[in-house]
The first five atom37 places (N, CA, C, CB, O) and aatype in JSON, in Angstrom:
{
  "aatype": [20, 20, 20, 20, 20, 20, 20, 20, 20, 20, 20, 20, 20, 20, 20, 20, 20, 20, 20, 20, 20, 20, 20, 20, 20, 20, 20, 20, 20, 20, 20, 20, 20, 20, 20, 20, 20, 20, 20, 20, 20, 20, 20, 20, 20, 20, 20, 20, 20, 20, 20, 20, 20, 20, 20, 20, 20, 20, 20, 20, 20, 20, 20, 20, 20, 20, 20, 20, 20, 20, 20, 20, 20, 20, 20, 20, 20, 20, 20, 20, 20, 20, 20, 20, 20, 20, 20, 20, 20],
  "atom_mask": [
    [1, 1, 1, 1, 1],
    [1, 1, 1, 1, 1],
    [1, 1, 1, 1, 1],
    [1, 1, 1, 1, 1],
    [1, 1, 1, 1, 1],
    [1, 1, 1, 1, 1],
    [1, 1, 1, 1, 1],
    [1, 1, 1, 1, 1],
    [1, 1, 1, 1, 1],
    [1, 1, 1, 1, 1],
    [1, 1, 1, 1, 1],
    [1, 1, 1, 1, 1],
    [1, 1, 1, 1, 1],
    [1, 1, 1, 1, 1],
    [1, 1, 1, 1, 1],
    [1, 1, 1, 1, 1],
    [1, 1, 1, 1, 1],
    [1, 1, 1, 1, 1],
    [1, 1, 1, 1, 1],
    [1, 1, 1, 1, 1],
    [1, 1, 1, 1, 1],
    [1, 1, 1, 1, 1],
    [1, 1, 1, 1, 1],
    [1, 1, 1, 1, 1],
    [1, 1, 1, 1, 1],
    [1, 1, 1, 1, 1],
    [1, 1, 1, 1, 1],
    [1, 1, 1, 1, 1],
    [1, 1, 1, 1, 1],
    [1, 1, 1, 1, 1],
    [1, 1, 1, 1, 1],
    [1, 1, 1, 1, 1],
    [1, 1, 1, 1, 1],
    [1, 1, 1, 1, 1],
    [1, 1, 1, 1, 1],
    [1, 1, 1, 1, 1],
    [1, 1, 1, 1, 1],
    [1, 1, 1, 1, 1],
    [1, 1, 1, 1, 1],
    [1, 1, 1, 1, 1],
    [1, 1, 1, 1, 1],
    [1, 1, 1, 1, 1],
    [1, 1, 1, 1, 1],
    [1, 1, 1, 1, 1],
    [1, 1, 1, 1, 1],
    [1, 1, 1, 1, 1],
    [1, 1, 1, 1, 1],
    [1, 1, 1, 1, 1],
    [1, 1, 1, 1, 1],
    [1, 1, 1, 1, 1],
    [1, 1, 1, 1, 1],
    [1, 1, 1, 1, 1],
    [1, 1, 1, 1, 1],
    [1, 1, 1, 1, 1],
    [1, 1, 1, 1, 1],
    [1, 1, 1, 1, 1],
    [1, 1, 1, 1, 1],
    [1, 1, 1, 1, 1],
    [1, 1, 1, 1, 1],
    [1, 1, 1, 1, 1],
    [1, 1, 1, 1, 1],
    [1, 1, 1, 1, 1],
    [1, 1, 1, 1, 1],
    [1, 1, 1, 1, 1],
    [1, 1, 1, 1, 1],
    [1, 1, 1, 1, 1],
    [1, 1, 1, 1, 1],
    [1, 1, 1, 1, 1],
    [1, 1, 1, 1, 1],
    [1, 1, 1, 1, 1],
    [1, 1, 1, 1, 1],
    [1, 1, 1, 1, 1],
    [1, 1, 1, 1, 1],
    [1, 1, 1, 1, 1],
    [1, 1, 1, 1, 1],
    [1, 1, 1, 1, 1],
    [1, 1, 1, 1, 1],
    [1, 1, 1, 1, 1],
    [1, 1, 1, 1, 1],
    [1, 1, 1, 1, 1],
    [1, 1, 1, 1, 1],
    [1, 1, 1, 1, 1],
    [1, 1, 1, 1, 1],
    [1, 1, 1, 1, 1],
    [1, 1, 1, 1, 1],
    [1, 1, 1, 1, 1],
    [1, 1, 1, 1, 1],
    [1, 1, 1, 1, 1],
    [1, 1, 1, 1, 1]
  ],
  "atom_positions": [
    [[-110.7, -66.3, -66.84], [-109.66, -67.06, -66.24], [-109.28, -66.42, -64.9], [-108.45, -67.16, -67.18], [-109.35, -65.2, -64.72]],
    [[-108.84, -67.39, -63.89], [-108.59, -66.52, -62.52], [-107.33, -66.01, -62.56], [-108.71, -67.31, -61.15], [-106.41, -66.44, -63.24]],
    [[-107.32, -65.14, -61.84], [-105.82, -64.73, -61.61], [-105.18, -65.53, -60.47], [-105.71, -63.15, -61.25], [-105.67, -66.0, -59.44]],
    [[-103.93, -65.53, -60.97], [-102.94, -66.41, -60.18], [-102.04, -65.77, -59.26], [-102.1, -67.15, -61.07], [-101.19, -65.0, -59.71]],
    [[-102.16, -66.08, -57.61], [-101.02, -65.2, -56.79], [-100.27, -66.42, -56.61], [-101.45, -64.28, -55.23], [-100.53, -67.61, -56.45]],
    [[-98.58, -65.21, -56.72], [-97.85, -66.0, -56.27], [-96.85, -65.54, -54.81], [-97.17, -66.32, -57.47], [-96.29, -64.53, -54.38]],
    [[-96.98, -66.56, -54.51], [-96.03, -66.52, -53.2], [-94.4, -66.02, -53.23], [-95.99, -68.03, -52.68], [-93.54, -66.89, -53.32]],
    [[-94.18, -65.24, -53.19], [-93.01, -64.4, -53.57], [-92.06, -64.07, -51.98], [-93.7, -62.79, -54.4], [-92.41, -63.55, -50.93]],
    [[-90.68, -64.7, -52.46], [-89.8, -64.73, -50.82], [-89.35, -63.15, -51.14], [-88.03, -66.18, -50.53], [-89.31, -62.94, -52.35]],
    [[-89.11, -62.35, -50.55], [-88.16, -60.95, -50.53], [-87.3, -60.91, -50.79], [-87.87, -60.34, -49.69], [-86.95, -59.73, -50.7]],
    [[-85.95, -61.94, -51.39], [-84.63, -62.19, -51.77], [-85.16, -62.43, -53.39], [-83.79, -63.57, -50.86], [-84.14, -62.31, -54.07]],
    [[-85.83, -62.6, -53.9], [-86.35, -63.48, -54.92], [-85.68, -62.09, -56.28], [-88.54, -63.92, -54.68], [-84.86, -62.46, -57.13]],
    [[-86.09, -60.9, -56.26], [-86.05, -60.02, -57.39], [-84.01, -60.33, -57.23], [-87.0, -58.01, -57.07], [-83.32, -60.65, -58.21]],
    [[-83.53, -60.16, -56.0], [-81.76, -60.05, -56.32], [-81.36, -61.59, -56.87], [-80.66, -59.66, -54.59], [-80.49, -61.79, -57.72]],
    [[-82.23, -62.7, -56.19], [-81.88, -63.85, -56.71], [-81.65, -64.09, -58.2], [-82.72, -64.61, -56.31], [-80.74, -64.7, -58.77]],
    [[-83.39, -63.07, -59.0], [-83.12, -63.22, -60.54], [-82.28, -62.83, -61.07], [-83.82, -62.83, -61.27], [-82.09, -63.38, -62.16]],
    [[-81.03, -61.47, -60.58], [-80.52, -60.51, -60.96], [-79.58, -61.31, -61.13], [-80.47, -59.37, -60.31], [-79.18, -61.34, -62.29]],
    [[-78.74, -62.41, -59.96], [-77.58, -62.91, -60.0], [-77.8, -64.26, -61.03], [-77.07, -63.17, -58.48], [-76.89, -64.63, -61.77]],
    [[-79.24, -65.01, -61.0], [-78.88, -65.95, -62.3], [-78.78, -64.99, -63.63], [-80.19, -67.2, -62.57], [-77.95, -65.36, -64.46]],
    [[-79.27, -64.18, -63.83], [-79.35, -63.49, -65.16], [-78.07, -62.99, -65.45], [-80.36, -62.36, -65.22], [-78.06, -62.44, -66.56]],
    [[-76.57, -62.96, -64.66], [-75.66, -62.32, -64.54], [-74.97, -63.82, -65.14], [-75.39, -61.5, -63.09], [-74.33, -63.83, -66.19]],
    [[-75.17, -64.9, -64.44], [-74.79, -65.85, -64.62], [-74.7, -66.82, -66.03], [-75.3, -66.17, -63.8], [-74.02, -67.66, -66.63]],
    [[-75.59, -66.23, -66.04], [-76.16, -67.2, -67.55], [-76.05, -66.91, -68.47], [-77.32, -67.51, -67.88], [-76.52, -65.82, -68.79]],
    [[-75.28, -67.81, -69.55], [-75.02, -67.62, -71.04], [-75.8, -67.93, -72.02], [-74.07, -68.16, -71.4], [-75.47, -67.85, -73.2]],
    [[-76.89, -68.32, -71.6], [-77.75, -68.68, -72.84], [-79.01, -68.22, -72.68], [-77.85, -70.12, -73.13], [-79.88, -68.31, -71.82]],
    [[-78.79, -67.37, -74.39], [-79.83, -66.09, -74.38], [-81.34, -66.38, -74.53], [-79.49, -65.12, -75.6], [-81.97, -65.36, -74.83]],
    [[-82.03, -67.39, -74.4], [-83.17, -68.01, -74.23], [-83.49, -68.33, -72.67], [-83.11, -69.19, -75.06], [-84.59, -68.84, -72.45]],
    [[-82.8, -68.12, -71.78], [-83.03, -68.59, -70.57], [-82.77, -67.25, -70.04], [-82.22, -69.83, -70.05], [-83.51, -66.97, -69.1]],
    [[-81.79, -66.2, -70.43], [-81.85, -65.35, -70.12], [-82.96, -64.52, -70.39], [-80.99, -65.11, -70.32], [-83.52, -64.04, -69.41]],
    [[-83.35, -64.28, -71.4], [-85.13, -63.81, -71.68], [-86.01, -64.1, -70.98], [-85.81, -64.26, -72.75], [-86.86, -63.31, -70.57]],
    [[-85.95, -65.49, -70.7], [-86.93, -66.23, -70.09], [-86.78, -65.53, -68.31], [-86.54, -68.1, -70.38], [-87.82, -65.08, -67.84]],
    [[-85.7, -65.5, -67.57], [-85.24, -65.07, -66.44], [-85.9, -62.93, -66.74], [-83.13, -65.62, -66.39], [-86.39, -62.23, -65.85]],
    [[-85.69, -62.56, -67.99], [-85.92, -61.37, -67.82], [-87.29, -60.93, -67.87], [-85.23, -60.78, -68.6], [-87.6, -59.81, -67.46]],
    [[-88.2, -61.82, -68.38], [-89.75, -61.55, -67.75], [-90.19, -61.81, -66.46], [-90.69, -62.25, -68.41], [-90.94, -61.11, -65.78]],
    [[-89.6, -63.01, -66.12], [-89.63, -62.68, -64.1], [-89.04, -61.75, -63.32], [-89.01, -63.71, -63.24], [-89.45, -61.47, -62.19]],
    [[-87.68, -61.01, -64.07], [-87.33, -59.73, -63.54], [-88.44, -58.83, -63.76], [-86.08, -59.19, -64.14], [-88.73, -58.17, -62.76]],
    [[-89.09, -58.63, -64.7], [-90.35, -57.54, -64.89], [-90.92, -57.99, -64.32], [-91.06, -57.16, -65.98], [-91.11, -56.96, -63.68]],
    [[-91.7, -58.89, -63.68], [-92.88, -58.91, -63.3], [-92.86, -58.75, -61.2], [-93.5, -60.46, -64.12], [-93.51, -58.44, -60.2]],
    [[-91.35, -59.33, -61.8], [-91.03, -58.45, -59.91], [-90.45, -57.21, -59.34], [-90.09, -59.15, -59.08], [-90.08, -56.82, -58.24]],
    [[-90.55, -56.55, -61.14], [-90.18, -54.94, -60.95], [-91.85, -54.7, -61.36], [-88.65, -54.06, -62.24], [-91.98, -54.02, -62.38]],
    [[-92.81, -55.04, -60.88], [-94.3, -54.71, -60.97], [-94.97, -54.22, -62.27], [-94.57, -53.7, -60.02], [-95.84, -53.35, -62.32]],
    [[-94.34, -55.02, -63.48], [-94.95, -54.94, -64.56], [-95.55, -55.54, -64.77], [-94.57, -54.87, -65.31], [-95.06, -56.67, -64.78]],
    [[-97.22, -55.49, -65.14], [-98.19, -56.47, -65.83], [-97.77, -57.47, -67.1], [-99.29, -55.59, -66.34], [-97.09, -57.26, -68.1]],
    [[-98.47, -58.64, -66.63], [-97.83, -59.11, -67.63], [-98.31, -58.54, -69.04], [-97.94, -60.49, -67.52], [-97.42, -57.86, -69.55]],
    [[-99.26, -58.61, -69.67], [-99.9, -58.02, -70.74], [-98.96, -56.68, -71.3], [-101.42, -57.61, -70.21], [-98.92, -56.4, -72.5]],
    [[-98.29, -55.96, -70.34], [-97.36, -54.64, -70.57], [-95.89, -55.96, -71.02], [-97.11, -53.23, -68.61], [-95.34, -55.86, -72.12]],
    [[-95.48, -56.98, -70.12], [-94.08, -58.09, -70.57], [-94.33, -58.63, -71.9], [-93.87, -59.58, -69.52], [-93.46, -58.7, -72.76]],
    [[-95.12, -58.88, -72.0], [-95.54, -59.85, -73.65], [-95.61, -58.25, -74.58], [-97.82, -61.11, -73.66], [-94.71, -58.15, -75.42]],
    [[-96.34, -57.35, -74.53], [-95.73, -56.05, -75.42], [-94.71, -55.89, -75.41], [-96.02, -54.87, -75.23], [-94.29, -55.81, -76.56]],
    [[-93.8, -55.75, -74.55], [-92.21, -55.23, -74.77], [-91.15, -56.21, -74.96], [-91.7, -54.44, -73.55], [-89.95, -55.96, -75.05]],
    [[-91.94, -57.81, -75.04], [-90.77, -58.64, -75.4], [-91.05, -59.37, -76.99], [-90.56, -59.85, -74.1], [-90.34, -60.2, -77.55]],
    [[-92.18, -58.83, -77.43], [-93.1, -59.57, -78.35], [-93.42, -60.71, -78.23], [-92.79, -59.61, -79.4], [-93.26, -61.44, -79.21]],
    [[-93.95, -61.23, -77.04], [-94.17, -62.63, -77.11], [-95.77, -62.73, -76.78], [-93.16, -63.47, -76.05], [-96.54, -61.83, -76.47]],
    [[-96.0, -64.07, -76.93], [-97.39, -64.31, -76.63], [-97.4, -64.39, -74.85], [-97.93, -65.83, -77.47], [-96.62, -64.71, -73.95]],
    [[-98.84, -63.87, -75.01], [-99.18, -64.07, -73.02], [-98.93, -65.55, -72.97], [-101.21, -63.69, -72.25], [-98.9, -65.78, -71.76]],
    [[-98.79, -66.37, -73.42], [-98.75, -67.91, -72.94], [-97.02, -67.97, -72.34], [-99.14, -69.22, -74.53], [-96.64, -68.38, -71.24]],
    [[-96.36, -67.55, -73.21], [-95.08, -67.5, -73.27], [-94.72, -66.64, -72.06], [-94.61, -67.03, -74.6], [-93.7, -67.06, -71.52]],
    [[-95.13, -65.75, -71.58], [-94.77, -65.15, -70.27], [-95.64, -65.73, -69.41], [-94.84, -63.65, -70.17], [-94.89, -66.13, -68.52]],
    [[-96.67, -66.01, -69.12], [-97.01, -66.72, -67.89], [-96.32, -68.39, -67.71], [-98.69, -66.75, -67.91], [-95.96, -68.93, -66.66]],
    [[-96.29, -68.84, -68.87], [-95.74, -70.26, -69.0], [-94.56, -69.83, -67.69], [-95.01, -70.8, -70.89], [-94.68, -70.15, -66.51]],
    [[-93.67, -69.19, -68.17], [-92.17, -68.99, -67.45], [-92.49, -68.55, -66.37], [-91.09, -68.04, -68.05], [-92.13, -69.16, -65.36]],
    [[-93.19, -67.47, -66.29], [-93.47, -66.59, -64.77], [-93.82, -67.85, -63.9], [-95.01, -65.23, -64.77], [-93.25, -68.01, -62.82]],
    [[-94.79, -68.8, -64.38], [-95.37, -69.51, -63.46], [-94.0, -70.64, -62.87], [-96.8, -70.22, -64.21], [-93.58, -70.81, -61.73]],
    [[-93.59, -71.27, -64.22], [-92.55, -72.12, -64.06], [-91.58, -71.71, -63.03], [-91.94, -72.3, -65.26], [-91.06, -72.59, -62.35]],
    [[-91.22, -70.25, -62.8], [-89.91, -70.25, -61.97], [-90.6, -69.84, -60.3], [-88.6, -68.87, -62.71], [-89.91, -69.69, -59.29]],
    [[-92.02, -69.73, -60.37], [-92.52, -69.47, -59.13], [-92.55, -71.08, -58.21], [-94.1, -68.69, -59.41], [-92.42, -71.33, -57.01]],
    [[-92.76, -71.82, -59.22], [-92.97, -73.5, -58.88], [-91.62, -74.3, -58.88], [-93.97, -74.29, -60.09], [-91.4, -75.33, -58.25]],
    [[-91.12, -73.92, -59.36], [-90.23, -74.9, -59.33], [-88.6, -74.55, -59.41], [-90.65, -75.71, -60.39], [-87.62, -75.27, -59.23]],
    [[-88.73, -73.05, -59.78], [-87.4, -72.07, -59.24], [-86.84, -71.96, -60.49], [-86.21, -72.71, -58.02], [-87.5, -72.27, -61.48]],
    [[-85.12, -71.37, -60.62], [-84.46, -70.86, -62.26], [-84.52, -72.56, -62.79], [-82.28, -69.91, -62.28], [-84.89, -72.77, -63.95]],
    [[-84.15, -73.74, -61.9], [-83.96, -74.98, -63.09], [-85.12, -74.8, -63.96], [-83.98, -76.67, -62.48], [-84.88, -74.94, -65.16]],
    [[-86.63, -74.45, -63.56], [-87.14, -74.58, -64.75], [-87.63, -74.11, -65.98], [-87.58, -74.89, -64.58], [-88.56, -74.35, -66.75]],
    [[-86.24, -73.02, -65.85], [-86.32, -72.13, -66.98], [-85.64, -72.53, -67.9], [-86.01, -70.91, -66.79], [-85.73, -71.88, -68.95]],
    [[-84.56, -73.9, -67.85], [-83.73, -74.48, -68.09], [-84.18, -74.53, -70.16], [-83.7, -75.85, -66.94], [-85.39, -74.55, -70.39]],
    [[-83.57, -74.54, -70.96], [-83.47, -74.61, -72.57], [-83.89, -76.11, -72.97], [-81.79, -74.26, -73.15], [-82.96, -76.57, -73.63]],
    [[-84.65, -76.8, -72.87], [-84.63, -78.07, -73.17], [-84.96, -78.22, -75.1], [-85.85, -78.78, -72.05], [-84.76, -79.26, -75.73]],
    [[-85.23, -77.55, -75.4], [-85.75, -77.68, -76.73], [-84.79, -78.38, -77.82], [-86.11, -76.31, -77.19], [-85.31, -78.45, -78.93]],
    [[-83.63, -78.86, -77.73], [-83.26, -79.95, -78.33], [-81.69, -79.78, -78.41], [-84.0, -80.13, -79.66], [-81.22, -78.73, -77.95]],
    [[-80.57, -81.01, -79.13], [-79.65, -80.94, -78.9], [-78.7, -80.67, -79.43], [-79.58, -81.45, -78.6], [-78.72, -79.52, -79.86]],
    [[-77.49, -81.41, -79.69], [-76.9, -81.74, -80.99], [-77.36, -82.57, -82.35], [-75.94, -82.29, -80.63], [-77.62, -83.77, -82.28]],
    [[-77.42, -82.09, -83.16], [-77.63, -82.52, -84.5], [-76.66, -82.88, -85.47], [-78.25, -81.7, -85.02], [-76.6, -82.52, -86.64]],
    [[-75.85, -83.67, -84.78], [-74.78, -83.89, -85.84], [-75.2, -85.04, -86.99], [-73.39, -84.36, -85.04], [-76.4, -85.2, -87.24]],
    [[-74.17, -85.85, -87.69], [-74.27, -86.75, -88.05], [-73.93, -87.59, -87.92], [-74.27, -86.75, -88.56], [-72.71, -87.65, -88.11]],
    [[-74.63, -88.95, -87.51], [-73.64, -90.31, -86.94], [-72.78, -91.09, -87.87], [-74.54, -91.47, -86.35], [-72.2, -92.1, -87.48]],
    [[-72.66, -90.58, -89.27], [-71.54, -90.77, -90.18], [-70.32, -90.6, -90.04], [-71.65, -90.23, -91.02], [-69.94, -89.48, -89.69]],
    [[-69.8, -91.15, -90.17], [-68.34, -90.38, -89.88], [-67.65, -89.66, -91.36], [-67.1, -91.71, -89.22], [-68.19, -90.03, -92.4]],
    [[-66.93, -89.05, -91.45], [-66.26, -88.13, -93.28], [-65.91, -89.22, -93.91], [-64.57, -86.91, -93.36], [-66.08, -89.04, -95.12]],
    [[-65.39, -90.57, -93.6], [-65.77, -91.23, -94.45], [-66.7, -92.68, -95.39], [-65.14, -91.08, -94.39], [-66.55, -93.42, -96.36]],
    [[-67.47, -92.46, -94.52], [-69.11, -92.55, -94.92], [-69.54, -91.72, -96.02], [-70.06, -92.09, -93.73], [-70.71, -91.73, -96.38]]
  ]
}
């Protein structure tokens, strides 16, 4: 598989620092903290060891926030689950 460069602005490592400061939800924050490693010059193969995740799972994100920035680190994986019953139903 080729390796992938990415185009990296020089504001980009403080940029992650301040969404990761920002953000309350600890799945996006993870997700934000493997692009902090990998722009504190950690391999990814060394990010997927120290976060236990699969290499798919860190390049997925690494790539996602190089393309398309923090929105697309965004939690989409699903919503409220309530019930459309009401208590007395």
């Amino acid at each position: 598989m080729p390796r992938v460069i990415y185009n990296i602005p020089k504001n980009t490592q403080k940029e992650v620092l301040v969404f990761m400061r920002q953000e309350k939800n600890p799945v996006v924050k993870e997700r934000l903290l493997a692009v902090s490693m990998f722009l504190d010059g950690v391999k990814k193969g060394d990010i997927q060891k120290l976060m236990h995740r699969s290499a798919n799972y860190v390049g997925t994100w690494i790539t996602a926030y190089f393309n398309e920035g923090a929105e697309a680190l965004a939690d989409n994986r699903g919503g409220d689950h309530r019930s459309f019953l009401t208590e007395e139903q």
